[in-house]
N, C-alpha and C positions, 0 to 999 in steps of 0.2 A: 259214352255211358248214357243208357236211358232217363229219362226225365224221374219216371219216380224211383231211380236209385241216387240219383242226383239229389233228388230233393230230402231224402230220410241220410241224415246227416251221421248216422249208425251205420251204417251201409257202406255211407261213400267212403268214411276215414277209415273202415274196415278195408276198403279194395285200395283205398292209397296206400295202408299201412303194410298191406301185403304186397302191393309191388314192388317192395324195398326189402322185401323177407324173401318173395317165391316171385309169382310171374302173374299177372294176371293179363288176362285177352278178354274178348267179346266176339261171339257168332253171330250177334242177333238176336237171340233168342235169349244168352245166358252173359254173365258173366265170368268165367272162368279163371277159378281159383286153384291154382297148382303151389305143391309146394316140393319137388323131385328127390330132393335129397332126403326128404321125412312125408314119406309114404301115409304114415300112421297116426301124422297129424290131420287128426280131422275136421278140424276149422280152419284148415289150411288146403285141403284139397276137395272143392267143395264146386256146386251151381249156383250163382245167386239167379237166380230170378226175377222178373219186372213184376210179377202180381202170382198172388196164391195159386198154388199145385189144385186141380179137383180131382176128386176120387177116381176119375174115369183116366188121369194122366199118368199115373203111378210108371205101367211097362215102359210107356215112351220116355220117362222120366229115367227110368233105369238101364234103358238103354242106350241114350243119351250121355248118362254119367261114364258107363264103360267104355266109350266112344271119345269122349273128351278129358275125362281123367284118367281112369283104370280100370281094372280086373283082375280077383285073386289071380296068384296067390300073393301080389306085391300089392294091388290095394283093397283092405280086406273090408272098407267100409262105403256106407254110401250117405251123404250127406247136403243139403238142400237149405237157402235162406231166401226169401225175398222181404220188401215190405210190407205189411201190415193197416191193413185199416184200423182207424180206432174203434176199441168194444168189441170188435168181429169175433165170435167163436166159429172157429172151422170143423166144421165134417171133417176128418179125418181119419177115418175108422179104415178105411181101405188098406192106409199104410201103419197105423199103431197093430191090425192086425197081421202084422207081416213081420213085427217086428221093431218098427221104429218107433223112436220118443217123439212126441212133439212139444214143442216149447215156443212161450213169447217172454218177449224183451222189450222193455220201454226202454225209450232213446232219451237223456233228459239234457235239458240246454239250459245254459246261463251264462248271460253276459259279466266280464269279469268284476265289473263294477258293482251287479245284483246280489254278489255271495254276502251272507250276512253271517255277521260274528255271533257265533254263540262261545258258552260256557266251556273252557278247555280241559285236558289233564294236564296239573302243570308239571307232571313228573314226566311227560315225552318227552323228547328233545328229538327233534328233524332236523335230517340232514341228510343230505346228498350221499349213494354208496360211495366207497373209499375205491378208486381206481389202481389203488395202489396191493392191497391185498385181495384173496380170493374168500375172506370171509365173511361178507355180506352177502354175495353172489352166495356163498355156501347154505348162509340160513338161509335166502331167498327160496334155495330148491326145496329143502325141509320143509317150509309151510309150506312150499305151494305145491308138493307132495300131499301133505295132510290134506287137500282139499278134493283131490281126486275120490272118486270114486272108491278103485283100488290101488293105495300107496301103495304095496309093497309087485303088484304087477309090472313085469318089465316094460311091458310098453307102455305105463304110464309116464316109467322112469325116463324114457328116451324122448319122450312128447315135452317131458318140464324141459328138461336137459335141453331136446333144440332150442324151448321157446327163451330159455339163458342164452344161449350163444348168439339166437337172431337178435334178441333184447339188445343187450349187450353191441351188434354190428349195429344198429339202425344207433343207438349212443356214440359212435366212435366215428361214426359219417354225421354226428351234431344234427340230429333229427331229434333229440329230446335228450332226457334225463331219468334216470330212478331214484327215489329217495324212498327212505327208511324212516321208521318210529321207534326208536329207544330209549329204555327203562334201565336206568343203572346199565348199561351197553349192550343190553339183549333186544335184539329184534322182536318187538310186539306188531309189528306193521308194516305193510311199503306198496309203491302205489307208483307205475310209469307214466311219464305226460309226456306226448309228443305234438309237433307241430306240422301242422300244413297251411301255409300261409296266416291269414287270422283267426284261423281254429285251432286251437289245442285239446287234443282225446286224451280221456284218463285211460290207463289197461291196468287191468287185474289189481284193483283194490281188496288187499286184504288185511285183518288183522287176526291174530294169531289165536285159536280158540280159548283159550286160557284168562285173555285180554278184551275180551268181546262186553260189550255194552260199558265201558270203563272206559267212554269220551276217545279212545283212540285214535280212532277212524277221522272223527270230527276235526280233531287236533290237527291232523294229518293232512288231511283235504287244504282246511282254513290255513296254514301255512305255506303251501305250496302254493295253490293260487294267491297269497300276498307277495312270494317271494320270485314265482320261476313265469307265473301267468302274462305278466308286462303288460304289453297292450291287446292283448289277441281278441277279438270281436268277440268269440261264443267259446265255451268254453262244453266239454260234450261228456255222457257219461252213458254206458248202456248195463243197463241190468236188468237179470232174472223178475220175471212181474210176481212169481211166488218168494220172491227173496224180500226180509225185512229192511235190508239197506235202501228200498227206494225212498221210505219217510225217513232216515236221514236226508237223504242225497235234497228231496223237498223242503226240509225244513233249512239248511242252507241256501235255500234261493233258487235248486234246477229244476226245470219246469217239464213237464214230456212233451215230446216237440213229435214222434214219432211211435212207432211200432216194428219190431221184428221178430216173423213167424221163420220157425224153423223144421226140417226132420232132420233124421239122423238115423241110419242103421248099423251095427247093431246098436242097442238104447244102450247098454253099459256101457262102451266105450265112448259116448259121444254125448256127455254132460259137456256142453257150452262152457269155458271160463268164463264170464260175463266180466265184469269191469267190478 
């Protein structure tokens, strides 16, 4: 792995987290994110890159991806990540005019010890999903339906649905846990942590629109890391830079440690889940 995918700590647990989901390789050039069985997962079958795309690399770029991922009609997207300098805004006009979204993510880190307690909801209660029925797994798709773009589009529905079942495989091989936030037994929250040696990555922090700004999240987070965190060195979180959950994620103690720029073709399909 190259030194600066190495070193942006968003990146790296992103390609370990998908070697245990899909496949990942390296050319040289790219890091290559395959995911065969879900075509249409598109933070799943993807280039990372060592250093930003320039307007002038768009074709080679595209032809690259058809080359190492696909080609309609089985992959109907084209999608691209590397790291990020901090502050940089990119020129990218060559490719939003063609169609794609562009987006940044801060990477944010805390050592488990840095998290600081705040103010809770004392009517959550967190706890681990129940391995035992399919209804936590149930609501989990629900919200995390609701967050898509278009919930009632099929392939958004097959995109949650893999990222249950990979979820779910990388839990059963004891590579982490999910836990939930419940209010009188209804799921208002839940939030994946897995592990790679002494890092532990949050995925898909959500709480339920309904439940938003009502300490939830906070609750949610601040538990988990007292209870599931142990000893792990750094503790890692990526998010949307236009998303308001970063001044949570801050005011709890994570710091941005990084940057990551992205495209995506076509833009509807390919909103990032961020953490």
């Amino acid at each position: 792995m190259h030194r600066q995918l190495q070193e942006n700590l968003g990146l790296a647990t992103d390609l370990l987290l998908h070697a245990q989901i899909g496949s990942v390789s390296h050319d040289g050039r790219y890091a290559i994110m395959r995911t065969a069985q879900a075509p249409e997962y598109f933070s799943g079958n993807m280039l990372v890159l060592d250093a930003p795309p320039g307007n002038d690399e768009r074709e080679r770029l595209e032809e690259d991806f058809a080359r190492l991922i696909g080609t309609p009609p089985r992959m109907l997207h084209r999608s691209f990540a590397w790291p990020e300098a901090e502050g940089a805004v990119r020129d990218l006009d060559a490719y939003v005019s063609r169609g794609y979204e562009a987006a940044a993510f801060t990477v944010l880190a805390a050592d488990r010890n840095a998290v600081r307690s705040l103010e809770v909801n004392e009517a959550v209660e967190v706890r681990l999903f129940n391995g035992d029925t399919e209804r936590d797994w149930d609501d989990w798709l629900r919200m995390s339906l609701a967050e898509m773009p278009d919930p009632e589009n099929e392939v958004s529905r097959r995109c949650v649905e893999f990222q249950r079942s990979a979820y779910r495989g990388l839990i059963e091989r004891q590579w982490g846990n999910w836990w939930g936030a419940f209010i009188d037994g209804e799921m208002v929250g839940s939030l994946g942590l897995f592990f790679f040696g002494r890092i532990g990555r949050f995925q898909s922090i959500m709480t339920r629109e309904d439940q938003r700004n009502k300490r939830v999240c906070r609750t949610l987070l601040m538990e988990v890391v007292k209870r599931a965190a142990a000893a792990r060195d750094r503790l890692v979180i990526v998010a949307d830079e236009q998303h308001h959950a970063i001044r949570l994620y801050e005011s709890l103690g994570f710091t941005p440690q990084a940057r990551i720029g992205s495209l995506c073709q076509p833009s509807l399909a390919c909103q990032r889940q961020a953490d």
